[in-house]
mmCIF file of the N, C-alpha and C atoms, coordinates in Angstrom:
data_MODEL
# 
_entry.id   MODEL 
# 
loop_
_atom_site.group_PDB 
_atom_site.id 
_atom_site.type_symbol 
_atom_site.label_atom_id 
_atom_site.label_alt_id 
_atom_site.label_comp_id 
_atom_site.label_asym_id 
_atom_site.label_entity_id 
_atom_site.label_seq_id 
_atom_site.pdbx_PDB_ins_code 
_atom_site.Cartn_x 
_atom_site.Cartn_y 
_atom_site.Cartn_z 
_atom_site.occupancy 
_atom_site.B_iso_or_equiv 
_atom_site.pdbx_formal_charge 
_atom_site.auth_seq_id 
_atom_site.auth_comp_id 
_atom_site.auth_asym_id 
_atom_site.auth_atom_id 
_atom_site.pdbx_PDB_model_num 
ATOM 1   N N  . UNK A 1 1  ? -61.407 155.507 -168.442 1.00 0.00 ? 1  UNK A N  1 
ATOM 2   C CA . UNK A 1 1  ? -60.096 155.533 -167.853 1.00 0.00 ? 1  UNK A CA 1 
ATOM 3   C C  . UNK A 1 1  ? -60.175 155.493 -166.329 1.00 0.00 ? 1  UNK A C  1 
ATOM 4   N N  . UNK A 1 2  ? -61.164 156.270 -165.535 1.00 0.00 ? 2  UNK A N  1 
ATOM 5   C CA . UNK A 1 2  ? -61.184 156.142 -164.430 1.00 0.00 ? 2  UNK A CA 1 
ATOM 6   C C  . UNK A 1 2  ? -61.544 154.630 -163.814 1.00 0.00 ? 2  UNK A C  1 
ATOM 7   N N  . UNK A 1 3  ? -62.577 154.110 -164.568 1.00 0.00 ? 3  UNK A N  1 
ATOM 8   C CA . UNK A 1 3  ? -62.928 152.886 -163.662 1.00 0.00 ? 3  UNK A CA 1 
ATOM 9   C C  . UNK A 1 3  ? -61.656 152.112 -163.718 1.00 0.00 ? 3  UNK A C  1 
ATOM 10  N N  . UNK A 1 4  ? -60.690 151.818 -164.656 1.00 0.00 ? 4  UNK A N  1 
ATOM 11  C CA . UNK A 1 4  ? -59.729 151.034 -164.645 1.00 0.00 ? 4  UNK A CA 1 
ATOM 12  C C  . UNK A 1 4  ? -58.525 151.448 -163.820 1.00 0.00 ? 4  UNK A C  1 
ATOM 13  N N  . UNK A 1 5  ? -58.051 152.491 -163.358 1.00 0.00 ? 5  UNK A N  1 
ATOM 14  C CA . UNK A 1 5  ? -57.357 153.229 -162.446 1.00 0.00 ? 5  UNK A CA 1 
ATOM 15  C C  . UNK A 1 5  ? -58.138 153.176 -161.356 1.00 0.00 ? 5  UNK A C  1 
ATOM 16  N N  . UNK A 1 6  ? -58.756 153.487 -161.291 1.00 0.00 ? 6  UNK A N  1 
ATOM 17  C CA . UNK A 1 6  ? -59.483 153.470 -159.460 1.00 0.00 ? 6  UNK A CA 1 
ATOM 18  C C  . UNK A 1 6  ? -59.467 151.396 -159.427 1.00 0.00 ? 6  UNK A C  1 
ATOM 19  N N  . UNK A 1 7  ? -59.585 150.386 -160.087 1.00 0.00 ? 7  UNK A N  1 
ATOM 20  C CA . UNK A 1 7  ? -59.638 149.448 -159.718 1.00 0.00 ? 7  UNK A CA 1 
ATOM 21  C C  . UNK A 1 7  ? -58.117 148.986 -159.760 1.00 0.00 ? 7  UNK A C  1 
ATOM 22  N N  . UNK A 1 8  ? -57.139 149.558 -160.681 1.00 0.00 ? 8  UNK A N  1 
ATOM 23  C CA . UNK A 1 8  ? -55.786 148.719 -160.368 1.00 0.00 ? 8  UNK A CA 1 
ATOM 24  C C  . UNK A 1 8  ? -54.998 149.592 -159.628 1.00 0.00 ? 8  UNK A C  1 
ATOM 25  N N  . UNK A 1 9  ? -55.397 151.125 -159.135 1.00 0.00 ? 9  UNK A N  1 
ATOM 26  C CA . UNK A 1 9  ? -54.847 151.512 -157.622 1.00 0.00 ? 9  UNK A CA 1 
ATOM 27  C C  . UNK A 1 9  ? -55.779 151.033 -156.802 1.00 0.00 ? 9  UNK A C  1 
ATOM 28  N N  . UNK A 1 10 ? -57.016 150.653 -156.363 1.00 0.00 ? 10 UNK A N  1 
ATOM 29  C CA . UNK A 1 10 ? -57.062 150.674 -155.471 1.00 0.00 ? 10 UNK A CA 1 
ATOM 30  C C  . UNK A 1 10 ? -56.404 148.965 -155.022 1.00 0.00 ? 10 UNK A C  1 
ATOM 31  N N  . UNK A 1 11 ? -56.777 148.129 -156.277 1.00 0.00 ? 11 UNK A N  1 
ATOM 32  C CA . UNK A 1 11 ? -55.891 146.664 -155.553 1.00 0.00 ? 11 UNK A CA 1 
ATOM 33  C C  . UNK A 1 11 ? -54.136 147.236 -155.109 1.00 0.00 ? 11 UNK A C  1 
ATOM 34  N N  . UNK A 1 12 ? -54.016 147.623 -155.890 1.00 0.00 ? 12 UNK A N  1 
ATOM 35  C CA . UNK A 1 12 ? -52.471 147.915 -155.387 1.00 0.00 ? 12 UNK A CA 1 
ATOM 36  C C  . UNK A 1 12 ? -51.917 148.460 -154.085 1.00 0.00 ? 12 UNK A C  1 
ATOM 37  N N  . UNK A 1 13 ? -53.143 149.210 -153.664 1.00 0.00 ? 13 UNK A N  1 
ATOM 38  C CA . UNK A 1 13 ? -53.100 149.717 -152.493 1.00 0.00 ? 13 UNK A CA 1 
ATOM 39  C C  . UNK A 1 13 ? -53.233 148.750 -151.241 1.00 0.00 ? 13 UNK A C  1 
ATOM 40  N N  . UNK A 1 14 ? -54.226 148.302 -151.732 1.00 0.00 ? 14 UNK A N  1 
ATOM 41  C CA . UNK A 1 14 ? -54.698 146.822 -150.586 1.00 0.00 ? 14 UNK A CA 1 
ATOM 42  C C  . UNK A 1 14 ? -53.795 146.282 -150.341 1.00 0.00 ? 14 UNK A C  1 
ATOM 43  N N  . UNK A 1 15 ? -52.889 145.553 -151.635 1.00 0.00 ? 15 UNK A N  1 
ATOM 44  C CA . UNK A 1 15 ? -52.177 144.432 -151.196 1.00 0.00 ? 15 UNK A CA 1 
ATOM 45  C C  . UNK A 1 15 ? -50.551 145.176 -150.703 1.00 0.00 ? 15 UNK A C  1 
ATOM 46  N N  . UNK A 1 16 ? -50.685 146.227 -150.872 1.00 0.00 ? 16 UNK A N  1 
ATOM 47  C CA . UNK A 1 16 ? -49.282 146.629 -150.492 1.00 0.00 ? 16 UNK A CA 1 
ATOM 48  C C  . UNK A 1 16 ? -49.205 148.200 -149.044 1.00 0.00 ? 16 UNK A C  1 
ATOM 49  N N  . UNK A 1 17 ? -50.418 148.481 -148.771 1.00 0.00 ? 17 UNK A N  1 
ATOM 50  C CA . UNK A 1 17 ? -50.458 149.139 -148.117 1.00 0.00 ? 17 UNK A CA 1 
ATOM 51  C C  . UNK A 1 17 ? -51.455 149.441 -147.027 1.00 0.00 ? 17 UNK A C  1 
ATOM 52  N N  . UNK A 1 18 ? -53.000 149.038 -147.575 1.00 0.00 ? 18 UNK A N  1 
ATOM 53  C CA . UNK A 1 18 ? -54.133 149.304 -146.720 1.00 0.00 ? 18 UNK A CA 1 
ATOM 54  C C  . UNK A 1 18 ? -54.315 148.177 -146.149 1.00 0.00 ? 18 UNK A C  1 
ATOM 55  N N  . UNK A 1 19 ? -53.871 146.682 -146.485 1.00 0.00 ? 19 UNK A N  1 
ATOM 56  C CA . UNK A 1 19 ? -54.174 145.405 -145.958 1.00 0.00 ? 19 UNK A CA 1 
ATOM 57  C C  . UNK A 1 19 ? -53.094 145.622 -144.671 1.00 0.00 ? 19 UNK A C  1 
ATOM 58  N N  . UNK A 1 20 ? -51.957 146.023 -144.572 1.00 0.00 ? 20 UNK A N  1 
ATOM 59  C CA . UNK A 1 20 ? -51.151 145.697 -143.333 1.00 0.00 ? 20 UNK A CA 1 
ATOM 60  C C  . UNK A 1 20 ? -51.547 146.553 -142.464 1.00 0.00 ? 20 UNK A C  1 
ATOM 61  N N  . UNK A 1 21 ? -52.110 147.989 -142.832 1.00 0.00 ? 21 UNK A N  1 
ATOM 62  C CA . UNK A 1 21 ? -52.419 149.053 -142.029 1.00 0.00 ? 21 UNK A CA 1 
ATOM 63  C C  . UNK A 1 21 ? -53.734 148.501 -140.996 1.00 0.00 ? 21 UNK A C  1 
ATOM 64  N N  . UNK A 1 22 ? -54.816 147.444 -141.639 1.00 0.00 ? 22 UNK A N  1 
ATOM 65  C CA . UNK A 1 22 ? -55.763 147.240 -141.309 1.00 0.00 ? 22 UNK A CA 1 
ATOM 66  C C  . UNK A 1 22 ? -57.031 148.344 -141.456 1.00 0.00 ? 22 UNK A C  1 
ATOM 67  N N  . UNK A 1 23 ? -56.738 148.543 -142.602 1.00 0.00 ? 23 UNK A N  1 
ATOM 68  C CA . UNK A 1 23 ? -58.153 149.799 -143.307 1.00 0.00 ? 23 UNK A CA 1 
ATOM 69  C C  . UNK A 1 23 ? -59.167 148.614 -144.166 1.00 0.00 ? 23 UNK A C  1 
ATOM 70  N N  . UNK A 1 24 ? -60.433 149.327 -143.105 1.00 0.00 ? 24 UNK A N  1 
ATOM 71  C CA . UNK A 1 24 ? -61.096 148.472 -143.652 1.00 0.00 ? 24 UNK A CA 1 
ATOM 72  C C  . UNK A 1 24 ? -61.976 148.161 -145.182 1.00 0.00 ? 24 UNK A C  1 
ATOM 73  N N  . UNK A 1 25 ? -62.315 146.841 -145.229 1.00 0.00 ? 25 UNK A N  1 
ATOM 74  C CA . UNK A 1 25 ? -62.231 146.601 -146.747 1.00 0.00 ? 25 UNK A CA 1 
ATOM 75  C C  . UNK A 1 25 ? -63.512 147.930 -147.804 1.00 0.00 ? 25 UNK A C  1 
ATOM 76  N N  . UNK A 1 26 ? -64.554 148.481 -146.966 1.00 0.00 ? 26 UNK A N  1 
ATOM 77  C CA . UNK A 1 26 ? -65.323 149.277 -147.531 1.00 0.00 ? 26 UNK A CA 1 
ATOM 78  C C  . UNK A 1 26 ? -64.884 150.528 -147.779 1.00 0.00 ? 26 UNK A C  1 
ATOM 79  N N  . UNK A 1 27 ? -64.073 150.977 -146.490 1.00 0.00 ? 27 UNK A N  1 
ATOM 80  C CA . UNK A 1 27 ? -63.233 152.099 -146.858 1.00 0.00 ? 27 UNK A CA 1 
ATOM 81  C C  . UNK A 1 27 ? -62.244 152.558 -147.888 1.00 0.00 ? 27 UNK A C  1 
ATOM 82  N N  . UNK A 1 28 ? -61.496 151.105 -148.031 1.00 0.00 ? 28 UNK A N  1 
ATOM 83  C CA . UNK A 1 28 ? -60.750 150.928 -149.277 1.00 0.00 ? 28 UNK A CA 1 
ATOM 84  C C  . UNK A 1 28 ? -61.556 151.491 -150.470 1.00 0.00 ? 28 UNK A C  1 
ATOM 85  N N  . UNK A 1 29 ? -62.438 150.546 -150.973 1.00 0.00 ? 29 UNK A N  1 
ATOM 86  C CA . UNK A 1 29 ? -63.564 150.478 -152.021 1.00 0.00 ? 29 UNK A CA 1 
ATOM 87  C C  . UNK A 1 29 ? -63.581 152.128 -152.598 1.00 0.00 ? 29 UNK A C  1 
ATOM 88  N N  . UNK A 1 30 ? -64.291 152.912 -151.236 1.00 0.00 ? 30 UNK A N  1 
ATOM 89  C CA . UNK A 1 30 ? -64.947 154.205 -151.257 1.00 0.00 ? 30 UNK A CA 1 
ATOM 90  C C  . UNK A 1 30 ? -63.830 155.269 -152.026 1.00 0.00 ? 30 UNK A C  1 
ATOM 91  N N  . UNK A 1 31 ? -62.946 154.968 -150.556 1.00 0.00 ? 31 UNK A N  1 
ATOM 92  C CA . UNK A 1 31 ? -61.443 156.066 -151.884 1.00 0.00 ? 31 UNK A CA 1 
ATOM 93  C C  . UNK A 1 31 ? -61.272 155.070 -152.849 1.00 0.00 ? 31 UNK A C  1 
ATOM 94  N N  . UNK A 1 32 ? -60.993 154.002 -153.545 1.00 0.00 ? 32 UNK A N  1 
ATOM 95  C CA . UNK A 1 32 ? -60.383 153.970 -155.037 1.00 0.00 ? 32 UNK A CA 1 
ATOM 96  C C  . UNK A 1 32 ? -61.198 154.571 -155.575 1.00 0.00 ? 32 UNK A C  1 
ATOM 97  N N  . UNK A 1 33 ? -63.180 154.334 -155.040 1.00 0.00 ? 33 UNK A N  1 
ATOM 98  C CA . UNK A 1 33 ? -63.950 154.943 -156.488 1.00 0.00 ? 33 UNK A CA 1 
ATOM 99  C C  . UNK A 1 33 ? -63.837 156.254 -156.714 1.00 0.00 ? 33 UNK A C  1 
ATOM 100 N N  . UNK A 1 34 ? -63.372 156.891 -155.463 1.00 0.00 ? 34 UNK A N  1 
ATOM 101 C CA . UNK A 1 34 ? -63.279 158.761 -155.669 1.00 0.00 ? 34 UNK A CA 1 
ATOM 102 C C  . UNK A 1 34 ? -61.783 158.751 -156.224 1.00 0.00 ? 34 UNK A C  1 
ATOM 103 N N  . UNK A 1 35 ? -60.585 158.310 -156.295 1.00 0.00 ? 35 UNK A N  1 
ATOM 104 C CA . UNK A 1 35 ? -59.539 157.911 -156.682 1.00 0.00 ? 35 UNK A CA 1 
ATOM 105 C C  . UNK A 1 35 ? -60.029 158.115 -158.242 1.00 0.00 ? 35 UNK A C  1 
ATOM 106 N N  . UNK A 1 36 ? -61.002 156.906 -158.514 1.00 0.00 ? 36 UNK A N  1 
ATOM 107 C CA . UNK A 1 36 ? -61.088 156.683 -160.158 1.00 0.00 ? 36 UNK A CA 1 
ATOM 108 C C  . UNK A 1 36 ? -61.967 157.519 -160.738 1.00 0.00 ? 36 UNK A C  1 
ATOM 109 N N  . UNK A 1 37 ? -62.999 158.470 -159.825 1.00 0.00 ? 37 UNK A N  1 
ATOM 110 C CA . UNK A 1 37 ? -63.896 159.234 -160.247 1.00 0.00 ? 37 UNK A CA 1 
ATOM 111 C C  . UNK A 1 37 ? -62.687 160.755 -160.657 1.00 0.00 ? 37 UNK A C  1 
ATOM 112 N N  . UNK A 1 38 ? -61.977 161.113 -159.610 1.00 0.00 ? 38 UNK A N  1 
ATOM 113 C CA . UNK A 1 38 ? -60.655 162.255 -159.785 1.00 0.00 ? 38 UNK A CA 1 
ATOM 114 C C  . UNK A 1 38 ? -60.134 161.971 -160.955 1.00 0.00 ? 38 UNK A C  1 
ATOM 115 N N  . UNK A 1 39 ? -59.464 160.595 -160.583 1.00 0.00 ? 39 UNK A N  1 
ATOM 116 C CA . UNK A 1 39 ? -59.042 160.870 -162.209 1.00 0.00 ? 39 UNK A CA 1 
ATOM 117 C C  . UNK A 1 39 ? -59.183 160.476 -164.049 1.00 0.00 ? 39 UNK A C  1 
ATOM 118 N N  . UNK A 1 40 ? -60.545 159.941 -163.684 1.00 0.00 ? 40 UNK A N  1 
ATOM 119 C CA . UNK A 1 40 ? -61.409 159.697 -164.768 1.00 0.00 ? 40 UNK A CA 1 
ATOM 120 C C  . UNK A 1 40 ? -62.014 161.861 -165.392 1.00 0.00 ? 40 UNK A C  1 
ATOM 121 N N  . UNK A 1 41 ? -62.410 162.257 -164.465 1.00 0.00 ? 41 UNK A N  1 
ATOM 122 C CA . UNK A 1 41 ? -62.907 163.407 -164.814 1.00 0.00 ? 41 UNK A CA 1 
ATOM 123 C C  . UNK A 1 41 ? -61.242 164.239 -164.979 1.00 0.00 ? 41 UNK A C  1 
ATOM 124 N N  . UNK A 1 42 ? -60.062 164.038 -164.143 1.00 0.00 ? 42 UNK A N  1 
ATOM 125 C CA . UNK A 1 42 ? -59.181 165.122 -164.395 1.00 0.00 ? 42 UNK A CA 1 
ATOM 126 C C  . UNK A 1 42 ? -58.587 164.884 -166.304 1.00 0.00 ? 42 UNK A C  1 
ATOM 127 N N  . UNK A 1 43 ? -58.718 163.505 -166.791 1.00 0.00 ? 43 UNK A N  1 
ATOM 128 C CA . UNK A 1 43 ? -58.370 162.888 -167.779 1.00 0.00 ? 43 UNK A CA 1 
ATOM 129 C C  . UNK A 1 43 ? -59.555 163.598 -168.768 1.00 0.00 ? 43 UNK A C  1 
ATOM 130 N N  . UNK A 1 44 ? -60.579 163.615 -168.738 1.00 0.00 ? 44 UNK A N  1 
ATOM 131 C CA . UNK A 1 44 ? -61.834 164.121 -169.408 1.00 0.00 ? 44 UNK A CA 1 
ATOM 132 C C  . UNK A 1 44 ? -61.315 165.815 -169.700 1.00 0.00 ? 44 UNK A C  1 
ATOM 133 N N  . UNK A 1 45 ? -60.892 166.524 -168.662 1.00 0.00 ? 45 UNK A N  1 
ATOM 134 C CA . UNK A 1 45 ? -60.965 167.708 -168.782 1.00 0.00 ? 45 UNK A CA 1 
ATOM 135 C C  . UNK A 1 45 ? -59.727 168.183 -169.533 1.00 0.00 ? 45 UNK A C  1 
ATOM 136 N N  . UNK A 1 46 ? -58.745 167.398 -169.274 1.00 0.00 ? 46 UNK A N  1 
ATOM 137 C CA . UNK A 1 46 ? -57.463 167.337 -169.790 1.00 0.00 ? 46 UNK A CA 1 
ATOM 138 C C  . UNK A 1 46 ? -57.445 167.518 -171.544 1.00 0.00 ? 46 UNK A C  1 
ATOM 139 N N  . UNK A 1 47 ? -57.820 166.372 -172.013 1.00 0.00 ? 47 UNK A N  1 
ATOM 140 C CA . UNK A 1 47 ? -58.494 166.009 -173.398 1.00 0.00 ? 47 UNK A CA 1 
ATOM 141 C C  . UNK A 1 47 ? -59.426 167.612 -174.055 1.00 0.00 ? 47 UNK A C  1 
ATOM 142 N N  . UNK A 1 48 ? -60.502 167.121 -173.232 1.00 0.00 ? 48 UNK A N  1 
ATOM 143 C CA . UNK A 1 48 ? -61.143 169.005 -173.774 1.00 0.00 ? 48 UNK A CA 1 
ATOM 144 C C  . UNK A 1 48 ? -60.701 169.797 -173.567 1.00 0.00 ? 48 UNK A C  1 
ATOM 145 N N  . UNK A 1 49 ? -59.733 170.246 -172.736 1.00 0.00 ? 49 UNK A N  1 
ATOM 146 C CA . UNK A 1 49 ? -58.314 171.168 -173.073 1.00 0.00 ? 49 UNK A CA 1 
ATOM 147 C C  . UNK A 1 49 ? -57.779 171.484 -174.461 1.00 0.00 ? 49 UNK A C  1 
ATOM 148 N N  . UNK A 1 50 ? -57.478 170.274 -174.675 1.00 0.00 ? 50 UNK A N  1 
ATOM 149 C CA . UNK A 1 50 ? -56.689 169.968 -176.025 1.00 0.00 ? 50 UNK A CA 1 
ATOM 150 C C  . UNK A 1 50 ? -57.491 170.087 -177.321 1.00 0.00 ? 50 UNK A C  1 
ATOM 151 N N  . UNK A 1 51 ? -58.717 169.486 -176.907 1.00 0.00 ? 51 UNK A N  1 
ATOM 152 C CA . UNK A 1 51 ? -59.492 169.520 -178.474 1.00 0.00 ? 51 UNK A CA 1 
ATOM 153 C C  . UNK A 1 51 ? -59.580 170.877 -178.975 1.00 0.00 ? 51 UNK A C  1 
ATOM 154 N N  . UNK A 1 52 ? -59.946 172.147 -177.678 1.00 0.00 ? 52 UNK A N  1 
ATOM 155 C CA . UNK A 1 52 ? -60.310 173.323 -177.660 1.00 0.00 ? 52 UNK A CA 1 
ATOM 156 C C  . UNK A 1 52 ? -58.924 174.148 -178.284 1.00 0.00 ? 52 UNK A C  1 
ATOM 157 N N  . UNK A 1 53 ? -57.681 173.488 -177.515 1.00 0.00 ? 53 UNK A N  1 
ATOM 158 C CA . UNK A 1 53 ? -56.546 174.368 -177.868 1.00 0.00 ? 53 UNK A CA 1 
ATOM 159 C C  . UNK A 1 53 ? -56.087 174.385 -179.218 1.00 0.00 ? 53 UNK A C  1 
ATOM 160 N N  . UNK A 1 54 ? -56.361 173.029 -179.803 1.00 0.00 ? 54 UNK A N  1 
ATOM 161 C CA . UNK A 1 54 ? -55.560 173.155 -181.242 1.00 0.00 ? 54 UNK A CA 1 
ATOM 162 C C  . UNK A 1 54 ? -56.976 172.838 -182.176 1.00 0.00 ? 54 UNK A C  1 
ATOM 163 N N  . UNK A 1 55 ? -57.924 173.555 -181.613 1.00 0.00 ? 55 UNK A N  1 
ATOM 164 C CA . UNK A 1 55 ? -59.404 174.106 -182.607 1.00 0.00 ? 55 UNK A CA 1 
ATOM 165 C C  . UNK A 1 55 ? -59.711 172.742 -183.514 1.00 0.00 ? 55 UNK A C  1 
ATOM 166 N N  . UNK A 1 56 ? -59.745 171.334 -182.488 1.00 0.00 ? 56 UNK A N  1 
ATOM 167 C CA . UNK A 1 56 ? -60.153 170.151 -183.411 1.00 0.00 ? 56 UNK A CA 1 
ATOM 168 C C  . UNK A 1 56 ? -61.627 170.108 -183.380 1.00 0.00 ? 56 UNK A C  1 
ATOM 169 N N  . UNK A 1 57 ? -61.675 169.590 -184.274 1.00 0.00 ? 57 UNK A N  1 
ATOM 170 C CA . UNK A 1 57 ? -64.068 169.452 -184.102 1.00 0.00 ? 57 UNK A CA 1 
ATOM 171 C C  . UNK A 1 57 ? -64.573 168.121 -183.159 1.00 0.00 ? 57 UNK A C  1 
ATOM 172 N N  . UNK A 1 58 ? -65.498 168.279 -182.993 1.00 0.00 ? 58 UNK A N  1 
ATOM 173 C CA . UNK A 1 58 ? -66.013 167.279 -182.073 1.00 0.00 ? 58 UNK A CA 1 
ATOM 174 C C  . UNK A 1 58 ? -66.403 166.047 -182.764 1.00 0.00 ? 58 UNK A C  1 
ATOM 175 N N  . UNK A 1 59 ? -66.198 164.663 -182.025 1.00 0.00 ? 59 UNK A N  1 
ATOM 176 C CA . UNK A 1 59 ? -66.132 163.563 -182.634 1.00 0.00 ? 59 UNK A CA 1 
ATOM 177 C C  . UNK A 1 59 ? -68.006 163.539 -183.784 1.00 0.00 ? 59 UNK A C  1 
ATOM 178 N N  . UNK A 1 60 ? -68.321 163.918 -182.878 1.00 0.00 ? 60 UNK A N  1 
ATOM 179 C CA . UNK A 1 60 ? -70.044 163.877 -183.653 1.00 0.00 ? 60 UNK A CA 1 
ATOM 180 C C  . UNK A 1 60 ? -70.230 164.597 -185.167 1.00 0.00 ? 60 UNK A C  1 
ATOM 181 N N  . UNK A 1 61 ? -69.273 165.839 -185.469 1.00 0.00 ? 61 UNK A N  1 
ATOM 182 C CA . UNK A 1 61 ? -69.182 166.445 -186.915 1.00 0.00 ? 61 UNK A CA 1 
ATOM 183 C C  . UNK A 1 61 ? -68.354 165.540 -187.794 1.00 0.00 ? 61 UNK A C  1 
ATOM 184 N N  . UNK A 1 62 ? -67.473 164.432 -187.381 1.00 0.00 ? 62 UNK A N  1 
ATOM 185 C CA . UNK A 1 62 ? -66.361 164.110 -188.325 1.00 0.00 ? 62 UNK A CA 1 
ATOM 186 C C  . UNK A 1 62 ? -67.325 162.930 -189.496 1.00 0.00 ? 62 UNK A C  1 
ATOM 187 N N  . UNK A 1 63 ? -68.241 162.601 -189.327 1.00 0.00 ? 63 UNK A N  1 
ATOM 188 C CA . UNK A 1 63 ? -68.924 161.453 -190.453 1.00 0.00 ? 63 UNK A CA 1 
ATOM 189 C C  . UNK A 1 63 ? -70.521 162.602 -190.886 1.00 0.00 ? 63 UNK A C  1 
ATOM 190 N N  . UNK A 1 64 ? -70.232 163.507 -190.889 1.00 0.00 ? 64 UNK A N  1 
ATOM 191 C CA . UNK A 1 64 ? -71.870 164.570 -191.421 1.00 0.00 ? 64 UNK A CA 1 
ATOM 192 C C  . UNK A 1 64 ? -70.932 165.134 -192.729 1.00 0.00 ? 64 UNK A C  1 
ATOM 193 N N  . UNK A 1 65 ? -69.529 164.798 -192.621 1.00 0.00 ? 65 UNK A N  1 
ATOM 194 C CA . UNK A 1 65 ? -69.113 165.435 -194.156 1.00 0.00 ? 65 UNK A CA 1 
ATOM 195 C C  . UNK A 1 65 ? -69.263 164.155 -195.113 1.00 0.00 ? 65 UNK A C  1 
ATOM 196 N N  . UNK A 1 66 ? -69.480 163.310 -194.851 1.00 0.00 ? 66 UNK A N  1 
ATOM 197 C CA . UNK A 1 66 ? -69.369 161.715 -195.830 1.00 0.00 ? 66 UNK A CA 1 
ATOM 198 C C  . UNK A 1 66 ? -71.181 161.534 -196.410 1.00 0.00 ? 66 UNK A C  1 
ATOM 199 N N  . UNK A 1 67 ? -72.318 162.580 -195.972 1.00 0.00 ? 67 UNK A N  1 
ATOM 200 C CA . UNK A 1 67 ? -73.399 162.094 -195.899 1.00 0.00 ? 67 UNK A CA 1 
ATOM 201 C C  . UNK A 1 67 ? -73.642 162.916 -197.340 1.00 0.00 ? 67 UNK A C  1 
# 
């Protein structure tokens, strides 16, 4: 989830905000990937929130009952 969010904010940003400002093109780059790294991991933690809250099992136990 993050790599795809850090790449369609950070174009979005370019073409509508960091290109007129004149920020340069590496700088751009650097925040989307911390952009997509934030919210790749806030999305991760979010999820294991949830698995934990409503006591679901982890994807790795669900095919050891079929064996």
């Amino acid at each position: 989830m993050g790599l795809w969010f850090g790449f369609a904010w950070g174009t979005i940003m370019w073409f509508f905000a960091w290109k007129e400002h004149g920020i340069a093109g590496m700088f751009a780059v650097t925040v989307a990937c911390m952009a997509g790294l934030l919210f790749g991991f806030s999305m991760a933690t979010y999820y294991a929130y949830g698995r934990r809250k409503y006591r679901l099992p982890k994807w790795e136990s669900l095919g050891e009952d079929r064996k």
